[in-house]
N, C-alpha and C positions, 0 to 999 in steps of 0.2 A: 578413451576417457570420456565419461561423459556429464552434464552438468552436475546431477544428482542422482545417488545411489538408483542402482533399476532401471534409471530414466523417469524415475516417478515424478518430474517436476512437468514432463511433457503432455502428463495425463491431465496438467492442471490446465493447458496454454489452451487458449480457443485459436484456432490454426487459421481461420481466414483474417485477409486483412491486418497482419500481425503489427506488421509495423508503423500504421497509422493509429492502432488501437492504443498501441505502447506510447506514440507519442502522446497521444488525448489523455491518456491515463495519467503521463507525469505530467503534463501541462494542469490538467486539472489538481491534482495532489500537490504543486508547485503553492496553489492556493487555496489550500486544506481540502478542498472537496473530494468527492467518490462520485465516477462515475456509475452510472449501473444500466445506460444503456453503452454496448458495444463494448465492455471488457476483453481485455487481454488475457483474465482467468477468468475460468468458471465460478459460480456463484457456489458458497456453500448454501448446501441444501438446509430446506425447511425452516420453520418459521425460531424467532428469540425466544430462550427457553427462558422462563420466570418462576420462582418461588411464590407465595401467595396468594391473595385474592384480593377484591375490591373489599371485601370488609377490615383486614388488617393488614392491608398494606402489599404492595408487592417488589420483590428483589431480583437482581437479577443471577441467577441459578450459577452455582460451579458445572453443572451439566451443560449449559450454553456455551463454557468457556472448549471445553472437550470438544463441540463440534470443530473449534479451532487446530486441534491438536497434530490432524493428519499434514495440511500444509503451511504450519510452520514447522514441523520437524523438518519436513521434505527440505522447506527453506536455510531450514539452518545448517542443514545437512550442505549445500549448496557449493561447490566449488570457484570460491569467491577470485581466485584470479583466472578461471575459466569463464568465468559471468563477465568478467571488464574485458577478458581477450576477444570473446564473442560482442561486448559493447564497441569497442575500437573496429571491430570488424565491420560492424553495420551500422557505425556511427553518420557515413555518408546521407545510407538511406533514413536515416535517423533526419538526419540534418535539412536532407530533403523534403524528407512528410512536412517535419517545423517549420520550413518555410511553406509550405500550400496554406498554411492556417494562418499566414499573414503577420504574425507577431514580430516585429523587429527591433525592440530595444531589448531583448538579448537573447543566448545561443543554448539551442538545447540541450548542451550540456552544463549552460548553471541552470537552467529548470530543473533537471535531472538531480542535481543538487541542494535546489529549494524543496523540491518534493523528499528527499530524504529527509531534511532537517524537519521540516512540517511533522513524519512520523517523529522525529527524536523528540521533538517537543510536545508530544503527550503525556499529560500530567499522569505519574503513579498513582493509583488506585487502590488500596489494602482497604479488608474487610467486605460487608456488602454495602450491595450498589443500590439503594432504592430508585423505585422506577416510578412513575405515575403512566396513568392510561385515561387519558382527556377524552380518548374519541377510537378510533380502531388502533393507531400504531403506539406504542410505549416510548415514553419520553424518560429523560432521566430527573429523578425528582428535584436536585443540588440545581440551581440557575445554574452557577458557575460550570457545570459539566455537560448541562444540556445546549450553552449558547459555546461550545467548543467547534472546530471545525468538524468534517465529519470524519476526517481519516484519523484524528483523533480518539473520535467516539469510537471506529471501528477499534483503536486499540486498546480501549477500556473494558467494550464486549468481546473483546479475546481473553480477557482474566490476566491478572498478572506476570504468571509465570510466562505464557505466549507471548505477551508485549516485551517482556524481558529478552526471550531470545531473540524475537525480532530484530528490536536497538539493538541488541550483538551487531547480526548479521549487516544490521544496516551502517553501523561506525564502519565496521570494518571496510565494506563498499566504499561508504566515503572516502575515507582515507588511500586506497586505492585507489580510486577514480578520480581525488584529487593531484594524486600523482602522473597521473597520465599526460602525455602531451594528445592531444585531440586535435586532430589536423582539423582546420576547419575549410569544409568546401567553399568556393569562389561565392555563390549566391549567401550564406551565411556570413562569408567577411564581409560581404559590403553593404550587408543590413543595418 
């Protein structure tokens, strides 16, 4: 059995360094951010697709949301009690990486947990998105959307329907993962 249909979630994983990548990844998304140097996935290719132009305005494309489509299906596709049996598995080394980064008021598995809630808490999005372009990168026109975190933001550029299955996927983990007992290594208790 394997995580997801094909193994296509494997084609997404950047293979060195996995599990300090993973833990940087939730540590940073524990406080809304995205990393984007040294990910655990690959980047989707090419540049935010936009409707418009600088004389009336620009939005942000249903065709942007599509570049999303390939991996979160993969995602949702995901065999969620094989994702937490492989989390328990390598929760040690998990626990491990967490402590080399020094953080000690608390344990990688409620990071792990603030980083899901951070995705659950991005606000839904219906209709278009207007964007502004101050300078090379596009910004979202709405204050209120543009001073959001950024794992956020990425789930607003996923288009609705993709955010939607995401927070499936991602309750579902929670609740799972809140179930779990998690042994906690010797160096992690006594942080």
């Amino acid at each position: 059995m394997t995580l997801a249909p094909d193994n296509a979630l494997s084609r997404w994983l950047v293979s060195e360094e996995v599990i300090r990548k993973w833990v940087a990844a939730a540590n940073a998304g524990s406080r809304g951010q995205l990393i984007h140097k040294h990910r655990p996935l690959k980047t989707i290719r090419g540049p935010i697709i936009v409707d418009g132009s600088s004389m009336e305005g620009y939005q942000l494309s249903p065709d942007n949301y599509r570049r999303y489509d390939q991996p979160v299906r993969i995602f949702a596709l995901m065999n969620t009690d094989m994702a937490v049996g492989l989390y328990q598995y390598w929760y040690p080394r998990l626990s491990q990486a967490w402590g080399e980064l020094g953080i000690r008021d608390k344990s990688f598995h409620q990071v792990v947990l603030e980083a899901i809630d951070q995705v659950l808490a991005a606000p839904e999005v219906e209709g278009p998105i207007q964007l502004v372009r101050p300078s090379v990168y596009y910004k979202f026109a709405d204050p209120s959307l543009e001073k959001l975190p950024g794992v956020q933001k990425l789930m607003i550029r996923m288009g609705p329907d993709n955010a939607t299955r995401v927070k499936e996927k991602l309750k579902e983990l929670k609740e799972k993962l809140q179930a779990i007992p998690v042994q906690q290594p010797q160096q992690e208790q006594n942080q």
